[in-house]
C-alpha positions in Angstrom: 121.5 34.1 107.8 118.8 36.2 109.6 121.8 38.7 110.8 122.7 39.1 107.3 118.9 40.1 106.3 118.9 42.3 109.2 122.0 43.6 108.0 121.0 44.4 104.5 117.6 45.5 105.6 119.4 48.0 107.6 121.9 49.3 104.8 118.6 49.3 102.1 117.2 51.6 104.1 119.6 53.9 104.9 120.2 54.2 101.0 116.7 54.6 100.4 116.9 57.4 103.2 120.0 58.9 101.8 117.7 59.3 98.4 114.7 60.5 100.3 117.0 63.6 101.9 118.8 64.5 99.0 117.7 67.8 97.1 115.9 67.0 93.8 117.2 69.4 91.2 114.4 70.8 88.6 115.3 71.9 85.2 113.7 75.2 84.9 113.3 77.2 80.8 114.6 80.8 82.2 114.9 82.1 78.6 110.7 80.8 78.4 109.7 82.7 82.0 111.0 85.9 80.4 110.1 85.6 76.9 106.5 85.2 78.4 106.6 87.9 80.8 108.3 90.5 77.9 105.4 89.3 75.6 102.7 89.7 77.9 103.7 93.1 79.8 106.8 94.6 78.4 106.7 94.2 74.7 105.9 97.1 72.2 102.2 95.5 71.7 101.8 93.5 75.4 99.4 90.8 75.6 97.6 92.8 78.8 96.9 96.4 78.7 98.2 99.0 80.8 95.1 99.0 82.9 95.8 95.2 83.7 99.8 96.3 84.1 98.4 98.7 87.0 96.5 96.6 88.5 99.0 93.6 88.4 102.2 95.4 89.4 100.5 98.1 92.0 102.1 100.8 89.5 102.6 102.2 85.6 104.7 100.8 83.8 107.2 103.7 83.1 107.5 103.8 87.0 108.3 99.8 86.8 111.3 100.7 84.1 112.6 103.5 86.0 112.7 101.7 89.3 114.3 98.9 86.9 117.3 101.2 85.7 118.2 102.3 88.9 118.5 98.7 90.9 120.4 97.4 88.3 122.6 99.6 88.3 122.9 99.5 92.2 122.7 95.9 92.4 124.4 94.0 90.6 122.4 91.2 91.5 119.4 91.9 89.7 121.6 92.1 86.5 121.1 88.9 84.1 124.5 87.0 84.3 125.1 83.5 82.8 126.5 80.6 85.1 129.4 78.6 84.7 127.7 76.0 82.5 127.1 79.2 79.8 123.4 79.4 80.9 121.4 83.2 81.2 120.0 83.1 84.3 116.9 85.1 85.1 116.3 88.2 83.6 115.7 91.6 86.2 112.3 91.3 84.9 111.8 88.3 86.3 113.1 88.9 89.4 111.7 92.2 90.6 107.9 90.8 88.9 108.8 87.7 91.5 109.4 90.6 94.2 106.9 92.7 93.6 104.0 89.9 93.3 105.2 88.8 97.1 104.7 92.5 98.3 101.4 93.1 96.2 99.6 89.9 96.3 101.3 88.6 99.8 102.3 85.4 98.9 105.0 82.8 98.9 107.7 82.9 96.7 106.6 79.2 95.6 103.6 80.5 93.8 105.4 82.4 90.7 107.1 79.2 89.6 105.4 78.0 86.7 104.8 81.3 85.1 108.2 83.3 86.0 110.5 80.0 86.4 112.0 80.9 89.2 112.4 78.8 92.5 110.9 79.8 95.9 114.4 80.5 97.2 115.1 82.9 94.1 111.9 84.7 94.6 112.4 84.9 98.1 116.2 85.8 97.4 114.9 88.8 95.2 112.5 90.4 97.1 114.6 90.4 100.2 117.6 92.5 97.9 114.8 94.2 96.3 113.4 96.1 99.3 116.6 96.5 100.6 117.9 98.2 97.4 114.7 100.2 97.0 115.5 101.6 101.0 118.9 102.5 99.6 118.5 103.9 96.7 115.1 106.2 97.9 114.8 106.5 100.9 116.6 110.0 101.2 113.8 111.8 99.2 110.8 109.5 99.9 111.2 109.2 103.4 112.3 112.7 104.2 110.4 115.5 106.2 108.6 118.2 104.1 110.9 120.9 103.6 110.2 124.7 103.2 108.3 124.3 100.2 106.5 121.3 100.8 105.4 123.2 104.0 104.2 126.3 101.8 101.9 124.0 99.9 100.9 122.0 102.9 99.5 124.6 105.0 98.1 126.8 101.5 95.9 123.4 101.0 95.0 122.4 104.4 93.5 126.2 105.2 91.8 125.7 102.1 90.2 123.1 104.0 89.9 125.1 107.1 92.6 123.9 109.3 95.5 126.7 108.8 98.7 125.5 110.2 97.8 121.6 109.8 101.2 119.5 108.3 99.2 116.3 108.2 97.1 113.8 110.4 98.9 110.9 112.7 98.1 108.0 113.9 99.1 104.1 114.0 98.5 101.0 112.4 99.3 96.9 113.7 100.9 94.5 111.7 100.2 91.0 112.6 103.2 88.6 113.2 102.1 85.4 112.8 105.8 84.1 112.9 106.7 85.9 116.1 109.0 84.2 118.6 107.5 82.6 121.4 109.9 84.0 123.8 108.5 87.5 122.3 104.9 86.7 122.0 104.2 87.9 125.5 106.1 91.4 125.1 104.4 92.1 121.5 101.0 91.3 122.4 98.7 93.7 123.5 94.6 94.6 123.1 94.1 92.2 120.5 96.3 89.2 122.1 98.1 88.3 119.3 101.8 89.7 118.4 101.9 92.3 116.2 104.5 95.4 115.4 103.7 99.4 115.4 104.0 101.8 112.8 103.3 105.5 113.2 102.5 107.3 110.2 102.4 111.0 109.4 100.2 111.7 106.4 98.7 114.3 104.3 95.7 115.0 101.8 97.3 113.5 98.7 98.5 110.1 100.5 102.1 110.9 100.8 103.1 109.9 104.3 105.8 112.1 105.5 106.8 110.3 108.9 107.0 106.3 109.3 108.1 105.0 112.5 108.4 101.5 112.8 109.3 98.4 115.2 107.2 99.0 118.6 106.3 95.9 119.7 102.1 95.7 119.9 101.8 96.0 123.8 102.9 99.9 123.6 100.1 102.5 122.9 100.0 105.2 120.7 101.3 107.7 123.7 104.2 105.2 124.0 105.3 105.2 120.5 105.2 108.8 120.4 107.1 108.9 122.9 110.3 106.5 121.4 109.7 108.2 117.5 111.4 110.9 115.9 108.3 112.9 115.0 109.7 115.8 116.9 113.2 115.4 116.7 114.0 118.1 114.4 111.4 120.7 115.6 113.1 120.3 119.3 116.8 120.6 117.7 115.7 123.6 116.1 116.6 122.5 112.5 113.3 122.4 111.2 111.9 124.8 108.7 109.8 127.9 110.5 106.2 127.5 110.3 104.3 130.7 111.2 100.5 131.6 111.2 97.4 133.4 112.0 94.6 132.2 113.4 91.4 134.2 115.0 94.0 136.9 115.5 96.4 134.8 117.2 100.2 134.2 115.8 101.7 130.8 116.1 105.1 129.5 115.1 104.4 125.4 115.3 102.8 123.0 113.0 100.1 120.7 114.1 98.7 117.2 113.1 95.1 116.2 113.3 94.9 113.3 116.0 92.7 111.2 117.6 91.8 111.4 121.7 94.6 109.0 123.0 97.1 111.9 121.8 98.7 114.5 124.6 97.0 117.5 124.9 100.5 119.2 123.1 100.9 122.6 121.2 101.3 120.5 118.2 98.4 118.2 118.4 94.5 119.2 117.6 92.1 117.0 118.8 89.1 115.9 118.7 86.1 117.2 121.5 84.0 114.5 123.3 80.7 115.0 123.2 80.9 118.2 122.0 78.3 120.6 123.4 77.0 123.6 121.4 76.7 124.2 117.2 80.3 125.7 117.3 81.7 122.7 119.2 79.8 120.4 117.1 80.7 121.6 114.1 84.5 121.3 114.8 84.3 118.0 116.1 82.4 116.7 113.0 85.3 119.0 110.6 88.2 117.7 112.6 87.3 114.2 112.7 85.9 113.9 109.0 90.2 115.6 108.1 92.4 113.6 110.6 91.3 110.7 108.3 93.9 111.6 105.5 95.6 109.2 107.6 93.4 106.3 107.8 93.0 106.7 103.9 96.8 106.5 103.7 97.3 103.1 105.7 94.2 101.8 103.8 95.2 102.5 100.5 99.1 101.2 101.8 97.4 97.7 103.0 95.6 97.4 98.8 98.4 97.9 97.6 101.1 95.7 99.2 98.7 92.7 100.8 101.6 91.5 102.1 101.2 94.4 105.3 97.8 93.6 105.2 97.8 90.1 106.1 99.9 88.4 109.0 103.7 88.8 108.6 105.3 85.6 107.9 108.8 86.0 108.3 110.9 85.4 111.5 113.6 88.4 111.4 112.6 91.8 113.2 114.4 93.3 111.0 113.0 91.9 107.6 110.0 93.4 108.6 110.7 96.9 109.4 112.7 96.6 105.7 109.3 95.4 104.1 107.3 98.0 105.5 109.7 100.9 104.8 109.9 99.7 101.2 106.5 99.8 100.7 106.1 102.8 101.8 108.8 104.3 100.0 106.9 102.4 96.5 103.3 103.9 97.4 105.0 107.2 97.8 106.5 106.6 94.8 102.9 105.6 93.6 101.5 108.8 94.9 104.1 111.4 92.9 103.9 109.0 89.7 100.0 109.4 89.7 98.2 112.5 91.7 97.7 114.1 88.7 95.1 112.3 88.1 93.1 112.9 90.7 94.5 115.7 92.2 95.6 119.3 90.6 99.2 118.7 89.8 100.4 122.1 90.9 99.3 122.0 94.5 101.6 118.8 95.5 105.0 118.9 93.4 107.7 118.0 96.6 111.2 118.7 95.8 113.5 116.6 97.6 116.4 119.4 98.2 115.2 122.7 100.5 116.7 125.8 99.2 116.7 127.6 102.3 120.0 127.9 104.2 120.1 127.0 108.3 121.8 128.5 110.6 125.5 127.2 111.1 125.4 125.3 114.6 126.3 127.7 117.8 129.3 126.2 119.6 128.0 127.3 123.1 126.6 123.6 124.1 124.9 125.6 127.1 123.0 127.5 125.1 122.1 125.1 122.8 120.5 123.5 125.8 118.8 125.8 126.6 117.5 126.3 123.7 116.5 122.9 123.1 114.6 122.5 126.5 112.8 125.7 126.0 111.5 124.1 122.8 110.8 121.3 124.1 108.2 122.7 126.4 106.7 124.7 124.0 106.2 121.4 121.8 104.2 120.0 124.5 102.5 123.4 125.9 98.9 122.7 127.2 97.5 126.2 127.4 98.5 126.5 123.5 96.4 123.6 122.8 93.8 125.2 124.4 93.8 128.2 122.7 94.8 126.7 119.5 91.5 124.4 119.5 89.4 127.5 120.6 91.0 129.8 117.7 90.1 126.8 115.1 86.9 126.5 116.5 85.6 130.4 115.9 87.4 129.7 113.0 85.7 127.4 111.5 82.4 128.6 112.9 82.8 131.7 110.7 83.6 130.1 107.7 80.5 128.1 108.2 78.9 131.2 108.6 80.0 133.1 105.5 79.1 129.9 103.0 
């Protein structure tokens, strides 16, 4: 009798665990998740104004639709479908909103449930196609480097400001991984000692960042990830556009970016002066210092927008990460074009994504084209031109100091 007990005790509870494990299956209204959403944000007289829209989806709501046209019709899974019971699943409303609300608000794709109707899997489903789509679909104008025309505007606005020959302002930003590997935590730790990942960013007066490297592990400094991006890849294989200038009566044929004192002393760097000595010297430091933030305005106004690079990165993959991040820059670029106007003057920062002007057809003498290369190279990271380029900018902007 008591091995029978035992024996039913035993198969009682393995039922009961069988239950326990198996996964509960919620009936979710789809049809009411995106007749709410439509009537609150997408209908002809929406529930929230477009000042709430903005605020809400991080964008207008035309740029919301025509980001919606386009990943439908390069995914197809973000178009509605019906299952094999006859049912319309979720809507592409509902599933880019679900996306969206992960990168903006940075959190789990639990939390949309009750309004959207869609489950955490779904959500986390869509936002991992959605930024992969976006990267697909934009990143050949939005992630690009300025072309000749961009250039033209570029340094027309940044003499304005007294810097002639200035592309932009570098520097780079940490991204907390909270979910980091343990075997990695070691190698992506560094001043801070907690893991996090790098990203160098090129950007310029309006917020449009021009150059995103990404994936440095957080023990590197900013020398080191210079030295592993492709800031300079183009100027050294001589296919970038030609940037010439006058400054103090001295030519120059090289772009520079506004940096902090970590940076090499290169041709194509301006820095800072420590404890600068003198009016002149003063002056410059304050000027420089006060510009080369374009970049720290970038990476703050990147972290308000998309919380979810602001706070500490959840996922496990690498890779998911360096696909978040390039999406949302690719969306506050996108941001940045769709909006300017309207707090900058329009006509100063219209980028075209093609470059009219024609390069030269590649030579097939290898040994000169190393030559070539090397002898650019060197020039990229000439010393006595940053010299005299930070003396010419000084006198420079001494004088216009002077005449105002």
């Amino acid at each position: 009798m008591e091995e029978e007990r035992l024996r039913d005790e035993r198969g009682s509870t393995s039922r009961l665990g069988s239950v326990q494990r198996r996964r509960m299956f919620i009936r979710r209204n789809t049809i009411e998740g995106h007749q709410r959403l439509l009537t609150d944000y997408f209908s002809e007289s929406p529930v929230y104004p477009p000042k709430k829209f903005r605020r809400r989806f991080r964008m207008r709501r035309s740029l919301f639709l025509r980001i919606q046209a386009a990943i439908e019709v390069h995914e197809p899974y973000f178009v509605q479908k019906r299952d094999a019971a006859k049912k319309l699943g979720h809507s592409s409303l509902q599933k880019m909103t679900a996306a969206l609300r992960m990168l903006a608000y940075g959190i789990s794709g639990d939390f949309m449930d009750e309004y959207l109707q869609i489950a955490e899997n779904t959500a986390t489903k869509c936002m991992k196609l959605f930024v992969r789509t976006v990267i697909s679909i934009y990143s050949d104008k939005y992630l690009r480097s300025p072309n000749s025309d961009d250039i033209a505007r570029l340094l027309e606005v940044n003499e304005s400001r007294g810097f002639p020959g200035m592309l932009g302002s570098i520097d780079c930003m940490h991204w907390k991984w909270k979910n980091c590997p343990q075997a990695w935590a070691g190698m992506f730790s560094g001043h801070i000692h907690e893991p996090t990942i790098i990203l160098e960013a090129v950007a310029s007066y309006d917020l449009w960042i021009w150059h995103a490297f990404f994936g440095l592990p957080g023990s590197h400094n900013d020398i080191n990830v210079l030295e592993h991006s492709t800031l300079f890849t183009e100027l050294a294989g001589g296919c970038a556009p030609p940037v010439n200038y006058s400054i103090n009566g001295n030519d120059y044929t090289m772009g520079y970016y506004l940096a902090d004192g970590i940076y090499p002393s290169w041709s194509t760097f301006v820095k800072t002066i420590h404890a600068p000595q003198g009016n002149k010297r003063k002056l410059f430091a304050k000027t420089q210092e006060s510009t080369r933030k374009d970049v720290e305005r970038a990476f703050g106004v990147l972290q308000a927008r998309f919380a979810i690079v602001r706070g500490p990165a959840r996922s496990y993959s690498h890779g998911m990460l360096k696909e978040i991040m390039m999406a949302c820059i690719i969306l506050h670029n996108m941001i940045v074009e769709d909006e300017r106007h309207l707090y900058l003057r329009a006509d100063d920062f219209v980028y075209d994504q093609m470059d009219e002007s024609s390069h030269e057809p590649l030579s097939d003498d290898h040994a000169q084209e190393l030559t070539d290369f090397i002898e650019r190279h060197h020039r990229i990271r000439d010393r006595a031109t940053h010299s005299q380029l930070q003396s010419d900018l000084i006198e420079h902007l001494w004088q216009l100091h002077s005449e105002s």
